[in-house]
N, C-alpha and C positions, 0 to 999 in steps of 0.2 A: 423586853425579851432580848435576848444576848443572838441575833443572828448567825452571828459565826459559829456558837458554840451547837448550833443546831442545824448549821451545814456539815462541822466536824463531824457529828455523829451520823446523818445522811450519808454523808460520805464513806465512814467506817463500815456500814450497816449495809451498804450495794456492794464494797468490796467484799465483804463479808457473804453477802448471800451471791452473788457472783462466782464465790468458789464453792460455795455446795451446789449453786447450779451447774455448774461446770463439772464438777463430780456427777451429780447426777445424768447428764447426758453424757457424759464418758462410759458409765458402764454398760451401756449397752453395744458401745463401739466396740471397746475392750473385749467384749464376751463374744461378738463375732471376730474379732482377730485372734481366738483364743490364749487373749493373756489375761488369765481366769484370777489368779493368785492379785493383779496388780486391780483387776476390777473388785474384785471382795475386798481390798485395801479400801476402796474407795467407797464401797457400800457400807463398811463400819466406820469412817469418819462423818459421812451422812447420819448413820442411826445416832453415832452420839449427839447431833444437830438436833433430832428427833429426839432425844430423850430429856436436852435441853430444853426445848418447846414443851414437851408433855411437864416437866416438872414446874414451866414458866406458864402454865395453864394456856397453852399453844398461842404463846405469843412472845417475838424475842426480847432476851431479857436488853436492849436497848430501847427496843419501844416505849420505855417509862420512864426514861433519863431524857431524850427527845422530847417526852411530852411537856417535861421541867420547863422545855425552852418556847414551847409556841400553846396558842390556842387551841388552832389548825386539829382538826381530828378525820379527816379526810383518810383513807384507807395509804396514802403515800406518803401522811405526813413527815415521815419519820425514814423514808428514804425515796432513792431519785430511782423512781420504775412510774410506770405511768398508771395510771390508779383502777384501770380495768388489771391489769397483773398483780398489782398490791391487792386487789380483792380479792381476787383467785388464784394468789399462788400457792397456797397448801393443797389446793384440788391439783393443779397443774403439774405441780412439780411431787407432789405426790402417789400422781398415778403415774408420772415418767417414772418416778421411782421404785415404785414397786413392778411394771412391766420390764423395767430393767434387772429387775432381783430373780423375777419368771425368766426372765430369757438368759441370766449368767447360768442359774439351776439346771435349765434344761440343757443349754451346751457344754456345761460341764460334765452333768451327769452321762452325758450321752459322747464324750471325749473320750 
C-alpha cells in the first residue's frame, strides 16, 4: 500500500469538505447579517456538493480512489475527521444545511 498516496488524498478530501463545511455554517451567519445574495452563492456551491454525492450514490467520489490505497474501511478511512463525524456527517452537516436554507428564506423573504 503506497502510504503517501493515501495521506495525499486524506488530505485533499478534509480540505475539501472543510470548505463545504465552512460554507455550510456561513450561511446562516450570512442570512442574519442580511448579505442574502453572498449566502445563496454559498448555498448553491453546497447543493452542487449535493448533487455530486446523489449521483456518486451519496458518497464522495474520492472515497474509491483512497480505498485503492489501504485496507482500512473504518468510516475515516479516507479522511482526517475523527470517525464519530465521518459517521455522521451527512446527518450533521445536512440538517445545518437545510436550517440554514429555512433561516436565509425566512429573512429574506421577510427583508
Amino acid at each position: 500500500m503506497d502510504d503517501r498516496q493515501l495521506k495525499l488524498i486524506k488530505l485533499l478530501h478534509t480540505v475539501v469538505w472543510a470548505g463545504f463545511a465552512g460554507c455550510i455554517v456561513a450561511i446562516p451567519v450570512l442570512a442574519l447579517q442580511q448579505r442574502f445574495r453572498f449566502a445563496a452563492l454559498l448555498a448553491l456551491i453546497v447543493l452542487g456538493e449535493v448533487v455530486v454525492l446523489a449521483v456518486n450514490r451519496w458518497r464522495c467520489p474520492l472515497t474509491p480512489i483512497a480505498a485503492r490505497y489501504t485496507d482500512d474501511r473504518r468510516p475515516n478511512f479516507d479522511i482526517y475527521l475523527p470517525e464519530w463525524l465521518a459517521r455522521h456527517n451527512k446527518e450533521v452537516f445536512g440538517s445545518l444545511y437545510l436550517a440554514g436554507l429555512v433561516l436565509l428564506a425566512v429573512r429574506w423573504i421577510g427583508a
